[in-house]
mmCIF file of the N, C-alpha and C atoms, coordinates in Angstrom:
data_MODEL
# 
_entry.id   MODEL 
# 
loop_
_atom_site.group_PDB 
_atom_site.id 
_atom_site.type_symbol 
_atom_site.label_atom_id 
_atom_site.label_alt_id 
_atom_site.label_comp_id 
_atom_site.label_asym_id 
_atom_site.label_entity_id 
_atom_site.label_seq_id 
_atom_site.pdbx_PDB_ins_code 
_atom_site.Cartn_x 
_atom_site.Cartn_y 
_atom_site.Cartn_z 
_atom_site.occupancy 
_atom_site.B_iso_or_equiv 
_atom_site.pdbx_formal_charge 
_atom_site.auth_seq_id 
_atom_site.auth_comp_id 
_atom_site.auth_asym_id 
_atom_site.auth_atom_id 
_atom_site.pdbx_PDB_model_num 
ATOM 1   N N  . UNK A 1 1  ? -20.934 14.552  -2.510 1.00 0.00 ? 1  UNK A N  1 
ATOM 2   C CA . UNK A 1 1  ? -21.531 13.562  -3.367 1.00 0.00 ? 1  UNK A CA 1 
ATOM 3   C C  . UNK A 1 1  ? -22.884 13.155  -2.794 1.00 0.00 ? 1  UNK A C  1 
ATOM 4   N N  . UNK A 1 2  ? -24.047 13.249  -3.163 1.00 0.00 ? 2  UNK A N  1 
ATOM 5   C CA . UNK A 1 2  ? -25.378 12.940  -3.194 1.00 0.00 ? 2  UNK A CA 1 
ATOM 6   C C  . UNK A 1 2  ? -25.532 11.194  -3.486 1.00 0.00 ? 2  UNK A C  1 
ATOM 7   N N  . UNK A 1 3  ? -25.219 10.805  -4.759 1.00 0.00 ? 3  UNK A N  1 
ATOM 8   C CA . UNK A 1 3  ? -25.380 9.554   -5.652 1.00 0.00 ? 3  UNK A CA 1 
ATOM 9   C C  . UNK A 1 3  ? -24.350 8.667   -4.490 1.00 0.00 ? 3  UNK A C  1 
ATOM 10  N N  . UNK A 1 4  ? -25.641 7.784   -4.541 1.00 0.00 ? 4  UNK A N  1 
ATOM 11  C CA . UNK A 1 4  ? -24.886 6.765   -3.300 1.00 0.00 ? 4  UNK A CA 1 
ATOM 12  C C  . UNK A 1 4  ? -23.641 5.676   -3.980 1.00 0.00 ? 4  UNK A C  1 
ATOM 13  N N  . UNK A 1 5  ? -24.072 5.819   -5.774 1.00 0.00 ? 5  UNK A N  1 
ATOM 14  C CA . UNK A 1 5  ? -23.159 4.963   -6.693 1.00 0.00 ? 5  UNK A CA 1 
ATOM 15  C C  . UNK A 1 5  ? -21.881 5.567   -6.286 1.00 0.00 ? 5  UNK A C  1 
ATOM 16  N N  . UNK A 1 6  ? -21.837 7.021   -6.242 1.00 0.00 ? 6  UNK A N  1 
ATOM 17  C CA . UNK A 1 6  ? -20.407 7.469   -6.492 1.00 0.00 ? 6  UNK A CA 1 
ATOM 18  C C  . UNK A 1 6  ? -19.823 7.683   -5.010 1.00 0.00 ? 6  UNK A C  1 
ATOM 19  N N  . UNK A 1 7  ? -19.946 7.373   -4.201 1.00 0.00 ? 7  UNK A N  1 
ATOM 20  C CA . UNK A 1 7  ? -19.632 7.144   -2.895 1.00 0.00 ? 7  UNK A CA 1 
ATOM 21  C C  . UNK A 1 7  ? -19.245 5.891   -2.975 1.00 0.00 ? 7  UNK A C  1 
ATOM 22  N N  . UNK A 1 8  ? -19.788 4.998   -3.357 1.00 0.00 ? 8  UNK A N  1 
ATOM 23  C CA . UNK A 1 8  ? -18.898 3.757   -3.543 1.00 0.00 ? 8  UNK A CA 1 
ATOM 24  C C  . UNK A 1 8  ? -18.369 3.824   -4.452 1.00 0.00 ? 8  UNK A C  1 
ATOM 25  N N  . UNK A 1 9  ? -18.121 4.190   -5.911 1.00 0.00 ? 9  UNK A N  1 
ATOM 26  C CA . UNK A 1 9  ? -16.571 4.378   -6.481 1.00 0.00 ? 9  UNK A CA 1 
ATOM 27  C C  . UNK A 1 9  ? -15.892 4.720   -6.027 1.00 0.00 ? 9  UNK A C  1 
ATOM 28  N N  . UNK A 1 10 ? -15.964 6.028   -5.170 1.00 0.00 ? 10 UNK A N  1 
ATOM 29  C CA . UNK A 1 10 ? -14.769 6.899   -4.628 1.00 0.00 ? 10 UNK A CA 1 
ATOM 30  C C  . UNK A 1 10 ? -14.068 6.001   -3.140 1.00 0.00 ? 10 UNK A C  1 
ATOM 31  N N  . UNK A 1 11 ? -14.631 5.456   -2.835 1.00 0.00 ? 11 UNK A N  1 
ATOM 32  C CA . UNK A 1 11 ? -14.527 4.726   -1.658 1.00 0.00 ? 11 UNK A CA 1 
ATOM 33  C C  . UNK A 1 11 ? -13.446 3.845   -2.181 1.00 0.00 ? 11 UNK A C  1 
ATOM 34  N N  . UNK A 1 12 ? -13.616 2.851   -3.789 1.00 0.00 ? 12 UNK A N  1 
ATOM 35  C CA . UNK A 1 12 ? -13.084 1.577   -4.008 1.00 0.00 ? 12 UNK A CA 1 
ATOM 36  C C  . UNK A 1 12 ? -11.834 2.427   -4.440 1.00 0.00 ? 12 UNK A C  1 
ATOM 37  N N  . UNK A 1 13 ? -11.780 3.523   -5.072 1.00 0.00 ? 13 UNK A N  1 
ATOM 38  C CA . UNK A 1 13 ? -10.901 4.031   -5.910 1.00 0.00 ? 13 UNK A CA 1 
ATOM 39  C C  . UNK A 1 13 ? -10.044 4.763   -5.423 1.00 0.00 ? 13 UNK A C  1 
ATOM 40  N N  . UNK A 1 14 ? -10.530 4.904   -3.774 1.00 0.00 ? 14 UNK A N  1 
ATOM 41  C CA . UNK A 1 14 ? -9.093  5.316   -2.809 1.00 0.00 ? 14 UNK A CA 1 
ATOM 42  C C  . UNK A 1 14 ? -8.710  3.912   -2.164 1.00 0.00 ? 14 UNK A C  1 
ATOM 43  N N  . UNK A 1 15 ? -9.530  2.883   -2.332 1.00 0.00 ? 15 UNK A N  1 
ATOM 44  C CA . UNK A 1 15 ? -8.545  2.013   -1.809 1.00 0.00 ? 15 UNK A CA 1 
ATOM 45  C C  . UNK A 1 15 ? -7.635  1.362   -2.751 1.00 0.00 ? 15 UNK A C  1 
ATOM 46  N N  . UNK A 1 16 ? -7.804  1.162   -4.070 1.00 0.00 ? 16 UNK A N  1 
ATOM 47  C CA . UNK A 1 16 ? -6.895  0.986   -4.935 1.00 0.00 ? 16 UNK A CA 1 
ATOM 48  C C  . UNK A 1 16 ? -5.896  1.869   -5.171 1.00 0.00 ? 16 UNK A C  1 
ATOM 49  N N  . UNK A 1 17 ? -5.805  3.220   -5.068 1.00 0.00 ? 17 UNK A N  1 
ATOM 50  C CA . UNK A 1 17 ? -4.907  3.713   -4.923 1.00 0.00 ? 17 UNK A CA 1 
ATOM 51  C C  . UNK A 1 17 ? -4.097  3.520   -3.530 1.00 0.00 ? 17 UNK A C  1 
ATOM 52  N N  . UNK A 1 18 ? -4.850  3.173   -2.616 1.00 0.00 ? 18 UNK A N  1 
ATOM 53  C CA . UNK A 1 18 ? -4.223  3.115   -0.881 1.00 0.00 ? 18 UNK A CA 1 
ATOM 54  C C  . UNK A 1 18 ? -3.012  1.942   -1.223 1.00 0.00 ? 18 UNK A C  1 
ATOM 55  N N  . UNK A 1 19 ? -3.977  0.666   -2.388 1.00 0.00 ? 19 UNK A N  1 
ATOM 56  C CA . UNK A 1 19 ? -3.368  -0.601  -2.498 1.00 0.00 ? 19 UNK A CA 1 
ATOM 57  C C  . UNK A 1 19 ? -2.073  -0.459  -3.467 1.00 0.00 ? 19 UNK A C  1 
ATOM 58  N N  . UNK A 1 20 ? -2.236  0.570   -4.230 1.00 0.00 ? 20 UNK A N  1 
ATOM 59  C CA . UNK A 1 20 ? -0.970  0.629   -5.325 1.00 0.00 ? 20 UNK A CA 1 
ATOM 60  C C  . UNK A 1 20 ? 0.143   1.462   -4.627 1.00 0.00 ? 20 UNK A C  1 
ATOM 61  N N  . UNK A 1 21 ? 0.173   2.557   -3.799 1.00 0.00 ? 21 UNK A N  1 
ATOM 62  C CA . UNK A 1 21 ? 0.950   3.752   -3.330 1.00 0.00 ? 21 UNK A CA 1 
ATOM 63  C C  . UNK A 1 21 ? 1.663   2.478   -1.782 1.00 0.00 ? 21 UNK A C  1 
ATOM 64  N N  . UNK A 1 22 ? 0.805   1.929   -1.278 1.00 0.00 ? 22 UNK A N  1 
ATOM 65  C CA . UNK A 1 22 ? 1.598   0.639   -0.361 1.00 0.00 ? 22 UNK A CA 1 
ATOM 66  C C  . UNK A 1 22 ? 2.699   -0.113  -1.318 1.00 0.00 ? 22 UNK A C  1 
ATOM 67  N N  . UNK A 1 23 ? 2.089   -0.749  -2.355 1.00 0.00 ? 23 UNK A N  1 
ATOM 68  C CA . UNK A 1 23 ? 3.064   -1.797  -3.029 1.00 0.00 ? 23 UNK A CA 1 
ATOM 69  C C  . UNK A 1 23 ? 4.279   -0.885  -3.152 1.00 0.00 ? 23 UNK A C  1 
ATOM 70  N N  . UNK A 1 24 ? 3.848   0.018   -4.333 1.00 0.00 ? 24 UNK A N  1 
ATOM 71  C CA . UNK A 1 24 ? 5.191   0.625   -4.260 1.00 0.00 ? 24 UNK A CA 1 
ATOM 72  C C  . UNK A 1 24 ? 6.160   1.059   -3.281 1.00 0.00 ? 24 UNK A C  1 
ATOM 73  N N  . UNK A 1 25 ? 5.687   1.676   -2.136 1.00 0.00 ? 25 UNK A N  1 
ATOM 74  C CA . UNK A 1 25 ? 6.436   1.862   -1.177 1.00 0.00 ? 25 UNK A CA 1 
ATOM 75  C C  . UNK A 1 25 ? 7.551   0.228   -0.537 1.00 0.00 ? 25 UNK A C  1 
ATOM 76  N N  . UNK A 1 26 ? 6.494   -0.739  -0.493 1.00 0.00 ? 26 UNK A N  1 
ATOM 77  C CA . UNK A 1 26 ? 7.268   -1.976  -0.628 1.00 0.00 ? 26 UNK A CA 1 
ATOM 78  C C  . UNK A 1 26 ? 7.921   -2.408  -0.774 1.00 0.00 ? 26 UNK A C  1 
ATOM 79  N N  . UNK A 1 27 ? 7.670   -2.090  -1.995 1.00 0.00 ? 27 UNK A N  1 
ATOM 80  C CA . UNK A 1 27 ? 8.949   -2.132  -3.353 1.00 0.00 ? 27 UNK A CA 1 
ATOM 81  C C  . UNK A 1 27 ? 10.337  -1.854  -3.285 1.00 0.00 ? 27 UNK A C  1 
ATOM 82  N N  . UNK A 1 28 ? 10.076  -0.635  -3.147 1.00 0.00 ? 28 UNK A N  1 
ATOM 83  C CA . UNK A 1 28 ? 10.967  0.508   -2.965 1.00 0.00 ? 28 UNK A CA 1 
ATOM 84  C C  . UNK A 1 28 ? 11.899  0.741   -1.339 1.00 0.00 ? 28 UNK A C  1 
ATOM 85  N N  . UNK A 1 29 ? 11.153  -0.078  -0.555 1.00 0.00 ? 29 UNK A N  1 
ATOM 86  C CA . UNK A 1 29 ? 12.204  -0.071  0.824  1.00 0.00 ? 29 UNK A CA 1 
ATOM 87  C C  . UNK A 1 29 ? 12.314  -1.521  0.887  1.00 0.00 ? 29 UNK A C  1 
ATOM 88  N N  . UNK A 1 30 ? 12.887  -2.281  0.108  1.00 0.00 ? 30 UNK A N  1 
ATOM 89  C CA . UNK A 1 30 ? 13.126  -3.668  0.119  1.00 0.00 ? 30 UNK A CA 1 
ATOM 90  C C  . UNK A 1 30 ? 14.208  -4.317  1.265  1.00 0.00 ? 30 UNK A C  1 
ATOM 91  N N  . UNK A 1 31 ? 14.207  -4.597  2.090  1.00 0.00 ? 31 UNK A N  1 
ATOM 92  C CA . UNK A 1 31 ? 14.654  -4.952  2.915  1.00 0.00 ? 31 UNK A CA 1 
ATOM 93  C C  . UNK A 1 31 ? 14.954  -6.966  3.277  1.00 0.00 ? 31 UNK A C  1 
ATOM 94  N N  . UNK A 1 32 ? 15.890  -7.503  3.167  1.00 0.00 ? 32 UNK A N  1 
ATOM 95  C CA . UNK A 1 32 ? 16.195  -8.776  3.355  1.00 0.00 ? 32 UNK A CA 1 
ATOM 96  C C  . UNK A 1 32 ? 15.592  -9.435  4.251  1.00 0.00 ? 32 UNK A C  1 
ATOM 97  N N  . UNK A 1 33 ? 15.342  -10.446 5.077  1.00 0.00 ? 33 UNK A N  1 
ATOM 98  C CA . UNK A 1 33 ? 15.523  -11.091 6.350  1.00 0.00 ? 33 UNK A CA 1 
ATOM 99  C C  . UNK A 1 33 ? 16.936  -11.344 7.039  1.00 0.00 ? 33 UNK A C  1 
ATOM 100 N N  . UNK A 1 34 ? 18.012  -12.020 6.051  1.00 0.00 ? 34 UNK A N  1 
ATOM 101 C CA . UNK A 1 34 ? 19.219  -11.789 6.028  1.00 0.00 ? 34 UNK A CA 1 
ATOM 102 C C  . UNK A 1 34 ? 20.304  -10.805 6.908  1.00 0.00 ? 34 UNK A C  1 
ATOM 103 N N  . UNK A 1 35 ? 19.900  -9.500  5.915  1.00 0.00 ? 35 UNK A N  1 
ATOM 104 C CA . UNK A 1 35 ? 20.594  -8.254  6.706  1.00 0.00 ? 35 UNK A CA 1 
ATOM 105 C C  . UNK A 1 35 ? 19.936  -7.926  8.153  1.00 0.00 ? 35 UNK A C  1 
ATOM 106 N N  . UNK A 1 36 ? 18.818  -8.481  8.365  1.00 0.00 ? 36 UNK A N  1 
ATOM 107 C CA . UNK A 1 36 ? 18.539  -7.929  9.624  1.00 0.00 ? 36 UNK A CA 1 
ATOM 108 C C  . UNK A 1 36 ? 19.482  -9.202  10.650 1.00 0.00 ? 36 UNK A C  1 
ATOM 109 N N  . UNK A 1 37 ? 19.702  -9.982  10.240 1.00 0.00 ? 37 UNK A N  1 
ATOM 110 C CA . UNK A 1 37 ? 20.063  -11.407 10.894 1.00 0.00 ? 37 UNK A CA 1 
ATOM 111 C C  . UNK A 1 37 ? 22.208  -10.715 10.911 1.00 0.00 ? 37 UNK A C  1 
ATOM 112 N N  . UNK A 1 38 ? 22.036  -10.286 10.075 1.00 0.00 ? 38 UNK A N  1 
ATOM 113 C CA . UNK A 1 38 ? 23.439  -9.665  10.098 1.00 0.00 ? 38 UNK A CA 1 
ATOM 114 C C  . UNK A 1 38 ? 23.675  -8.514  11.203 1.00 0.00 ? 38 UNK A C  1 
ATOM 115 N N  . UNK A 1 39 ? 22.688  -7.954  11.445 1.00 0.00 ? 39 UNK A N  1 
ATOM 116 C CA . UNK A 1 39 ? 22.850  -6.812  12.339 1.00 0.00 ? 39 UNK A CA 1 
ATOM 117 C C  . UNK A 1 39 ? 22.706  -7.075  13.606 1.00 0.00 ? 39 UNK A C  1 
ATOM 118 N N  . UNK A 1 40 ? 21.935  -8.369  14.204 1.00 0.00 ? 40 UNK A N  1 
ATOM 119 C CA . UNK A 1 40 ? 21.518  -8.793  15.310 1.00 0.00 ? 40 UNK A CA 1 
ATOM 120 C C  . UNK A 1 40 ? 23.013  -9.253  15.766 1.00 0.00 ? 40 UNK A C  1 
ATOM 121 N N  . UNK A 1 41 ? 23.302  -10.134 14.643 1.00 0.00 ? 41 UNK A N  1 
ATOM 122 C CA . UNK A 1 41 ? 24.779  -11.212 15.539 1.00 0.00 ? 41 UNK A CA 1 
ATOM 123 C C  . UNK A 1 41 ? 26.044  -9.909  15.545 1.00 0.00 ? 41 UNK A C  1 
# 
């Protein structure tokens, strides 16, 4: 990429994807405070 514009799209537009592919992962390994409090005692 030459165009200094599209170096900063591509820049914002992997971090929004960085920011959406995190949440989901989030999401998706949902984990309590609880159960960990269960496993300690």
């Amino acid at each position: 990429m030459r165009n200094f514009s599209s170096q900063i799209t591509m820049t914002a537009i992997k971090a929004m994807l960085y920011n959406l592919l995190f949440t989901v992962r989030r999401l998706s390994n949902y984990e309590t405070i609880g159960g960990l409090f269960n496993d300690a005692v």
